[in-house]
Each structure stands twice: as C-alpha cells, then as structure tokens.
Backbone bond lengths (Angstrom), bond angles and torsions (degrees), N, CA, C in turn:
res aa  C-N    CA-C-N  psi(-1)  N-CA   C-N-CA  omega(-1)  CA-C   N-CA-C  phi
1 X - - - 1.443 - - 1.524 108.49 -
2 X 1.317 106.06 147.19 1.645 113.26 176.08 1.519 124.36 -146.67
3 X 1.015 114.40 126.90 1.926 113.63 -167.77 1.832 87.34 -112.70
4 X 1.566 84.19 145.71 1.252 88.83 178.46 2.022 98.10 -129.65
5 X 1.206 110.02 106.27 1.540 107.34 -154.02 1.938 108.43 -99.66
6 X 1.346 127.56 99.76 1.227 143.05 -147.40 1.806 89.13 -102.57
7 X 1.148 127.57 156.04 1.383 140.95 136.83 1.345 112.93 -17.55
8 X 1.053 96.45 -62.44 2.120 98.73 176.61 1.325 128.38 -108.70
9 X 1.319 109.02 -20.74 1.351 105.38 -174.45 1.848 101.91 -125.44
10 X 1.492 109.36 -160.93 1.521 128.57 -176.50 1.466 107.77 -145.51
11 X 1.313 130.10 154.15 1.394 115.00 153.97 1.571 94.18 -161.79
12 X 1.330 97.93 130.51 1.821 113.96 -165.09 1.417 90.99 -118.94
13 X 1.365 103.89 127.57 1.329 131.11 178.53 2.070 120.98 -97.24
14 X 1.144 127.24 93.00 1.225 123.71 -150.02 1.183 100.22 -113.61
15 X 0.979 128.78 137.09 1.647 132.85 -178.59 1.196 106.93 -109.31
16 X 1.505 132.49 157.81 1.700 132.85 -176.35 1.505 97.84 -68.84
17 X 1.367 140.99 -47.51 1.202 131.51 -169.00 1.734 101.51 -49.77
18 X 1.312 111.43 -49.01 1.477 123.59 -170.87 1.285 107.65 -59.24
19 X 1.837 123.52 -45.26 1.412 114.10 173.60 1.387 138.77 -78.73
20 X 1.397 102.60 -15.76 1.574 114.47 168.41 1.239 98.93 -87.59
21 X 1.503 155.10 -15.39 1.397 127.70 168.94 1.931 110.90 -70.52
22 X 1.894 95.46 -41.32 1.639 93.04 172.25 1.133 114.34 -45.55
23 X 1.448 115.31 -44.29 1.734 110.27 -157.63 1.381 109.99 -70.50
24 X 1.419 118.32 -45.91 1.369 123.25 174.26 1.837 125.10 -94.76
25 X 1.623 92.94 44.88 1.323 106.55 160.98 1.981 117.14 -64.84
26 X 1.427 101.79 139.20 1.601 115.39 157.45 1.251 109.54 -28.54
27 X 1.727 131.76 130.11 1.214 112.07 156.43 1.481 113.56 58.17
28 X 0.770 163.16 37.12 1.312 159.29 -124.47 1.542 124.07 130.07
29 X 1.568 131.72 6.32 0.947 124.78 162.47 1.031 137.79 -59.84
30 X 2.223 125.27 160.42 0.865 99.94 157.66 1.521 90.36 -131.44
31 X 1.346 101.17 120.98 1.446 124.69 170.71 1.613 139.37 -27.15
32 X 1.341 101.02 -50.32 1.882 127.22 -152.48 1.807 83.42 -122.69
33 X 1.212 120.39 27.52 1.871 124.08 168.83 1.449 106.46 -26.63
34 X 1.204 120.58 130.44 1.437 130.76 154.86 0.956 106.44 -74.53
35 X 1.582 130.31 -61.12 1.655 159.17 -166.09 1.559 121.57 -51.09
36 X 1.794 101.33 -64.63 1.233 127.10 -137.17 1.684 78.47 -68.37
37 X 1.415 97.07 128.69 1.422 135.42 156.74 1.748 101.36 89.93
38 X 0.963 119.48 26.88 1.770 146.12 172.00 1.471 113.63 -104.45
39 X 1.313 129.76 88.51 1.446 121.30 153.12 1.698 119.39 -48.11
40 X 1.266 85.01 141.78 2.128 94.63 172.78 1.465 103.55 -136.54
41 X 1.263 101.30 170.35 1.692 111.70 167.96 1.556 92.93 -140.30
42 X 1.536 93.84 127.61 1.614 102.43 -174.14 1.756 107.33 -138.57
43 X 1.498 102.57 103.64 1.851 112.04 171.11 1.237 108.84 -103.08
44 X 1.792 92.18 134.51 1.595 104.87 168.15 1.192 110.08 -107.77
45 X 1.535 116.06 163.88 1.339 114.09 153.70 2.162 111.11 -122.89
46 X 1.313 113.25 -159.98 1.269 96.71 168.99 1.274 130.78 -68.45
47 X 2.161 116.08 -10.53 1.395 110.82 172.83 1.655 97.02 -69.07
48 X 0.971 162.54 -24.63 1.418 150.03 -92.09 1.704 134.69 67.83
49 X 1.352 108.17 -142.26 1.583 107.82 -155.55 1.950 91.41 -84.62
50 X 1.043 125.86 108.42 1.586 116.20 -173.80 1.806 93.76 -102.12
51 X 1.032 134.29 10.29 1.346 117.23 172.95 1.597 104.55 -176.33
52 X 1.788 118.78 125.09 0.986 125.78 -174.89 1.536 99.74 -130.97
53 X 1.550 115.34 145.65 1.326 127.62 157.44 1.004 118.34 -137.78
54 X 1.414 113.71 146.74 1.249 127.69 -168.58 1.312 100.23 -129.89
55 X 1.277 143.36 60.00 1.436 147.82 -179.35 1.245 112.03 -120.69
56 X 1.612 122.39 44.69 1.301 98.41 164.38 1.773 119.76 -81.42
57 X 0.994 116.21 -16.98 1.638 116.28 173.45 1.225 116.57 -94.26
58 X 1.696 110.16 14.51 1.456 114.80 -177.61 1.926 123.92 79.93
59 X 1.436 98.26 -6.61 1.506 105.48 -171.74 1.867 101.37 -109.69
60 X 1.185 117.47 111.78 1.820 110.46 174.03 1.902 96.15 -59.92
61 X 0.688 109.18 140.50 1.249 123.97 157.80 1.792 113.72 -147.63
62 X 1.201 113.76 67.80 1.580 115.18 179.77 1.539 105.94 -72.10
63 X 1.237 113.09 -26.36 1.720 111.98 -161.78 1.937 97.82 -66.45
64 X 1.180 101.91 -39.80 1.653 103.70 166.69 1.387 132.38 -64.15
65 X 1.257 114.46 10.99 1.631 97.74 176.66 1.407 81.97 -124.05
66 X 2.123 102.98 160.16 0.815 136.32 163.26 1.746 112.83 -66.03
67 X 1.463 108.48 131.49 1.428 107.89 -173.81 1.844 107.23 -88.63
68 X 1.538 119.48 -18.09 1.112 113.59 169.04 1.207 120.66 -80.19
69 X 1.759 109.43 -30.31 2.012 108.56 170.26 1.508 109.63 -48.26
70 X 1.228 124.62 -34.63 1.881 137.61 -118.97 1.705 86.70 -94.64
71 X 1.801 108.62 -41.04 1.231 145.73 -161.86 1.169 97.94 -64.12
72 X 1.844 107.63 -53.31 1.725 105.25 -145.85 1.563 89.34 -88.69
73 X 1.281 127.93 -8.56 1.433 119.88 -141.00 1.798 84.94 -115.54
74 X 0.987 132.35 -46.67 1.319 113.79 144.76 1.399 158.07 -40.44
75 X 1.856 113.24 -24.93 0.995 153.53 167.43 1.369 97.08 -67.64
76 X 1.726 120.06 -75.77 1.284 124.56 -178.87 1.563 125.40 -48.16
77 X 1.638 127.78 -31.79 1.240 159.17 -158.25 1.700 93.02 -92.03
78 X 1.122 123.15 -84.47 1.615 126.97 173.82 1.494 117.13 -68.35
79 X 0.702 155.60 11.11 1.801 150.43 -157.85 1.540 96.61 -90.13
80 X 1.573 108.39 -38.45 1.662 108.28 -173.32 1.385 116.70 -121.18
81 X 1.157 112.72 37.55 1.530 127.48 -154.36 1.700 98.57 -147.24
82 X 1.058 101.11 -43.33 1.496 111.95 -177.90 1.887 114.94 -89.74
83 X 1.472 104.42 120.16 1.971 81.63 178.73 1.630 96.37 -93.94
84 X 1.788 85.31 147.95 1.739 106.63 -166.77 1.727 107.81 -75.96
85 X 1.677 124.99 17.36 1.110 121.01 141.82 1.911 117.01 -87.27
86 X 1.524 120.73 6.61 1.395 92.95 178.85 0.977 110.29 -99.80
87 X 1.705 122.20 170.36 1.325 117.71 -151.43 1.657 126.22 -77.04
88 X 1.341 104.27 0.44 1.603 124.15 -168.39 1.121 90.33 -115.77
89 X 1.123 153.92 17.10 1.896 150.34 -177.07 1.429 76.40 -93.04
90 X 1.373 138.55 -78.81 1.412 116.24 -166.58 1.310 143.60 -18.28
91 X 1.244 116.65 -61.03 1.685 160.07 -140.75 1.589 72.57 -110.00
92 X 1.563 131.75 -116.37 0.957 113.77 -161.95 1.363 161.15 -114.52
93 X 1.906 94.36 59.60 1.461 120.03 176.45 2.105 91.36 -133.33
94 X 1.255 95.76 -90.09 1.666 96.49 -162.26 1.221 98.98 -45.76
95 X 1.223 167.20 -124.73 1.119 145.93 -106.01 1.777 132.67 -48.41
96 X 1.455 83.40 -25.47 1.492 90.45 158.52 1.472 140.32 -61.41
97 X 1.429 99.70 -33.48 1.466 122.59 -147.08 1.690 90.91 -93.11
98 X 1.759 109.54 142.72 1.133 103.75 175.68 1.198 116.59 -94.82
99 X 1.402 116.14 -177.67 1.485 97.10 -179.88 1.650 127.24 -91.43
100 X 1.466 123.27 23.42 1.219 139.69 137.84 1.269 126.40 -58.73
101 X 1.597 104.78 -25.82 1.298 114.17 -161.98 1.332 121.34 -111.14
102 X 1.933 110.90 -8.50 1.048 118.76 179.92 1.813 114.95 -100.54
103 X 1.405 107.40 6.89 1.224 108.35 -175.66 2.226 103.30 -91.05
C-alpha cells in the first residue's frame, strides 16, 4: 500500500495482496469481498473520492465493487495515516467512523 498525501488531495494505492488480508481480517472480516485480492487506485479531494481505478488486471470493472467495502477499506487504510485537520480526513475517514470508533 502507498498514500501519496498532497495539500489537497490523497491517493491510496492498494494492492490485492493488501485487500484480501483487510478482508479476511480476525474478528473483523469482510466475508462476501468485492475487493479482496483486487488492486485499486483511489484519489480524494475535499468533495470526496474524485477518481477510482480498478485496473490491476488491466480490466475496469467498477460496476463490481461494493461502494460500502471501497468506503470502509479506505476509512480503515487512512484513519491513522491521515491528520484529522486535512481537508479530505472528512470525506474520507470521519464520516465513516462511528462513534465507538472515533474515540
């Protein structure tokens, strides 16, 4: 995995090895994976996610992933990586996060 962290924007670089270990986290799975074992490249800015790829096998297939996995797995990926003054910590970390989860 690789964040590349700009003044305004983010762009997290996820490799399939990286999403099939998220998905089949301890306690923490997610089972029914859109992702897991799918590289993406995913930039935000402060509207949100303004550019996603899903080409690691060279084929887009966006219509196949889950938009709440895409969410949590970004959320999970930046939450501690990202400081919650930059301008994309909103959009795509806190809003996700519950409030169990933001303490």
């Amino acid at each position: 995995m690789k964040i590349s962290i700009s003044r305004d924007s983010v762009t997290l670089r996820v490799s399939g090895n990286d999403t099939r270990m998220w998905a089949m986290q301890p306690d923490n799975a997610w089972p029914c994976s859109t992702l897991s074992g799918r590289g993406f490249t995913a930039e935000f800015d402060s509207n949100g996610l303004c550019d996603f790829d899903l080409s690691e096998s060279g084929v887009q297939e966006t219509d196949n992933v889950d938009g709440h996995e895409l969410s949590a797995i970004c959320c999970d990926l930046l939450k501690n990586r990202l400081s919650k003054s930059h301008p994309v910590y909103p959009v795509a970390v806190g809003q996700f996060l519950t409030n169990e989860r933001k303490t």
